[in-house]
GUROZA-76654 format. One record per residue (C-alpha): residue number from 0; x, y, z. Coordinates in pm, whole numbers, plus 50000, padded with zeros to 5 digits. Last residue first. Layout:
@num:NUM px:X py:Y pz:Z
...
This chain:
@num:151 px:21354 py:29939 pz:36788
@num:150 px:21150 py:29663 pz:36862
@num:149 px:20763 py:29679 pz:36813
@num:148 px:20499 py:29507 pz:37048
@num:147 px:20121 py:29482 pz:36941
@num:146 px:19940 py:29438 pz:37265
@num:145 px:19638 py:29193 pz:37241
@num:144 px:19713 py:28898 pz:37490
@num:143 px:19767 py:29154 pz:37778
@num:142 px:19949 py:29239 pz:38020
@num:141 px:20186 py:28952 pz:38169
@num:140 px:20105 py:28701 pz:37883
@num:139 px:20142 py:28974 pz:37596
@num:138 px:20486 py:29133 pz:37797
@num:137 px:20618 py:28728 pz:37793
@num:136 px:20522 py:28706 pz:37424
@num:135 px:20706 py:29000 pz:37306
@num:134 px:21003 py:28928 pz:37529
@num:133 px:21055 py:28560 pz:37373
@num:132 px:20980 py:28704 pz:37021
@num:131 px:21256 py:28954 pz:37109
@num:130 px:21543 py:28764 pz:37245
@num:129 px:21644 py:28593 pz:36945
@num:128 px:21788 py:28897 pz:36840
@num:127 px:22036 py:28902 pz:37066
@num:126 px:22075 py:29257 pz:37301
@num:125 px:21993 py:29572 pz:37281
@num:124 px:21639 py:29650 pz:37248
@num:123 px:21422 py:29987 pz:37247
@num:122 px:21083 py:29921 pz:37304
@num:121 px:20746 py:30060 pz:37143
@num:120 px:20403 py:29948 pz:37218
@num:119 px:20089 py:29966 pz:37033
@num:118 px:19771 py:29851 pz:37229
@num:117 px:19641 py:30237 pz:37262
@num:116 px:19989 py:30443 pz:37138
@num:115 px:20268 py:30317 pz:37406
@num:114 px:20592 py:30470 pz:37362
@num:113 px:20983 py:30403 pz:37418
@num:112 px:20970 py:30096 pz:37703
@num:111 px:21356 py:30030 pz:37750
@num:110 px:21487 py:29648 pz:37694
@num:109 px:21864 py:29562 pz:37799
@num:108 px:22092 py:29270 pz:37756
@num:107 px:22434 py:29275 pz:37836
@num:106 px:22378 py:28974 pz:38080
@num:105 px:22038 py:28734 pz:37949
@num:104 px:21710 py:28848 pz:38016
@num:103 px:21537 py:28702 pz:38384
@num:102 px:21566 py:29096 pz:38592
@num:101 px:21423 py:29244 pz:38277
@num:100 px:21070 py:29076 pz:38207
@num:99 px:20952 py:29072 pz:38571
@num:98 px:21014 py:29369 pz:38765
@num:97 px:21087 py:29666 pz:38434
@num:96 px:20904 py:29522 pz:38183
@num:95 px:20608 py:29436 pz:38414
@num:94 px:20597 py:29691 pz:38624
@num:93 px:20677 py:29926 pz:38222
@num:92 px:20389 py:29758 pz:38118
@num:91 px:20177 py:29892 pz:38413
@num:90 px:20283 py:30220 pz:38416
@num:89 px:20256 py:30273 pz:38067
@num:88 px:19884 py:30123 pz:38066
@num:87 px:19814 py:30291 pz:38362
@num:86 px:19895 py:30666 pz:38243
@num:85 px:19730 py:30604 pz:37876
@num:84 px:19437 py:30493 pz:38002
@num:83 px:19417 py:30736 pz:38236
@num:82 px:19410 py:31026 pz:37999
@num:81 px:19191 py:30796 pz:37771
@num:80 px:18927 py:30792 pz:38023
@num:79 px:18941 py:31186 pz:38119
@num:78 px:18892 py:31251 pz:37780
@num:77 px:18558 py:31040 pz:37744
@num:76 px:18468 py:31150 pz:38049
@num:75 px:18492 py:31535 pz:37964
@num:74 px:18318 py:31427 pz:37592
@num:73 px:18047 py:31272 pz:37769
@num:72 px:17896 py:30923 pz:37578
@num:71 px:17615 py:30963 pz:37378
@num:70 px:17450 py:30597 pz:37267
@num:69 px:17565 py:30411 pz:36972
@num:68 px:17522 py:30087 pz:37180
@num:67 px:17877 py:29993 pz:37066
@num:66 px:17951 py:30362 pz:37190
@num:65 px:17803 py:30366 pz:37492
@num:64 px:17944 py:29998 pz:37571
@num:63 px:18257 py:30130 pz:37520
@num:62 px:18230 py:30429 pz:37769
@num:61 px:18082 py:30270 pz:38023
@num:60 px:18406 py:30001 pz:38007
@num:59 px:18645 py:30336 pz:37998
@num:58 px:18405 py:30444 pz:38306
@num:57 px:18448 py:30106 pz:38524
@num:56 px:18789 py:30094 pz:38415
@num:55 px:18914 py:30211 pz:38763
@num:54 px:18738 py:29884 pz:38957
@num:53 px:19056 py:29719 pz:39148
@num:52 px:18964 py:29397 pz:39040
@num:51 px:18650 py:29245 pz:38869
@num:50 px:18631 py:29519 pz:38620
@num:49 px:18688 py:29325 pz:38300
@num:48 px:18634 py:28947 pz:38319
@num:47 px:18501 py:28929 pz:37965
@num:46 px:18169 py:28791 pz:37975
@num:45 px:18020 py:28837 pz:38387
@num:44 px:18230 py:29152 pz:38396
@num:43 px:18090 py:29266 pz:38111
@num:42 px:17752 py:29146 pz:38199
@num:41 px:17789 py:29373 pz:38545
@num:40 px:17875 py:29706 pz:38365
@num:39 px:17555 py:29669 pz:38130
@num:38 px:17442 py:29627 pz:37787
@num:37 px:17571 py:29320 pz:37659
@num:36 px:17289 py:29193 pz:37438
@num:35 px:17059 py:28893 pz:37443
@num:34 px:16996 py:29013 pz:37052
@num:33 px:17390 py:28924 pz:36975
@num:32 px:17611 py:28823 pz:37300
@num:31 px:17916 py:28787 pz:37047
@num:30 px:17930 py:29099 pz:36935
@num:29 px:17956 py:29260 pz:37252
@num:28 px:18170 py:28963 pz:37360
@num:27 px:18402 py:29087 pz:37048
@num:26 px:18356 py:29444 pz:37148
@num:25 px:18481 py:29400 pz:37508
@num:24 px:18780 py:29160 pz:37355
@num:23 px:18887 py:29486 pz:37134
@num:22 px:18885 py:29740 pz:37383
@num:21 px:19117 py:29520 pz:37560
@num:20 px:19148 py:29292 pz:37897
@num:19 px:19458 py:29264 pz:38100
@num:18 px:19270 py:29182 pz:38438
@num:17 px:19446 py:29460 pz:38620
@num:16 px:19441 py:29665 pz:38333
@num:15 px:19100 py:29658 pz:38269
@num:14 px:19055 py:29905 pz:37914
@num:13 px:19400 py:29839 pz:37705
@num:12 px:19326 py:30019 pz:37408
@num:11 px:19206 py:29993 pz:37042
@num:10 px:19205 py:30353 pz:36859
@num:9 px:18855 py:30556 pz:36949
@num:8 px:18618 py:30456 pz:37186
@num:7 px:18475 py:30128 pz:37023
@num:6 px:18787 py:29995 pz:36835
@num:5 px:18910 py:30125 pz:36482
@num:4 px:19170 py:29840 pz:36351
@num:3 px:19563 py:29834 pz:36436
@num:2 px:19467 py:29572 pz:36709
@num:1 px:19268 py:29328 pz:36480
@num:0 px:18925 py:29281 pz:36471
């Protein structure tokens, strides 16, 4: 599945932030597991590595398995997932843009995180071109392998 596609949950997302796992890699071991199944909190952890750290995706991870399992899922905790999605994803690509990305980019050059839509991220870039791929790849190792990262 790629990260433009329809993910469990809605739109792709970063679920364990800590760990820098996606929507997308929870549904692929989902998929993966077959009749043996991946029904609970602890096999995702066991699969995927989600959840081992600080524990705050525990719901989003609930949430994804409800909907793979095409169980009901509670529309409060649904919305109160992707509100905190959204806040710790920005927060933690920006720690990343802001501590580790920024301080080793050439003099002159300068890299601003714009938006972040699920695994889509916007950044406005000044600086050489051949810059970008190399700050592309470095945000995709330091948060996850799945972000989509545009240049504007």
């Amino acid at each position: 599945m790629a990260a433009n596609e329809r993910a469990p949950g809605g739109p792709p997302r970063l679920v364990c932030r800590c760990v820098g796992i996606s929507s997308l890699r929870i549904a692929e071991a989902w998929s993966a597991a077959g009749e043996a199944g991946l029904r609970d909190l602890a096999a995702v952890k066991r699969e995927t590595g989600a959840g081992t750290a600080c524990e705050t995706c525990h719901p989003e991870v609930l949430e994804i398995l409800a909907d793979l399992d095409g169980r009901p899922f509670p529309a409060g905790q649904r919305t109160e997932n992707e509100y905190r999605c959204q806040h710790e994803t920005e927060r933690r690509i920006e720690a990343a843009l802001n501590s580790r990305i920024l301080p080793g980019l050439p003099p002159g050059t300068a890299a601003e995180l714009l938006r972040v839509r699920g695994l889509a991220v916007w950044i406005a870039f000044e600086g050489p071109e051949s810059e970008r791929p190399g700050l592309a790849e470095r945000l995709r190792k330091l948060v996850c392998r799945d972000l989509e990262v545009h240049f504007r």
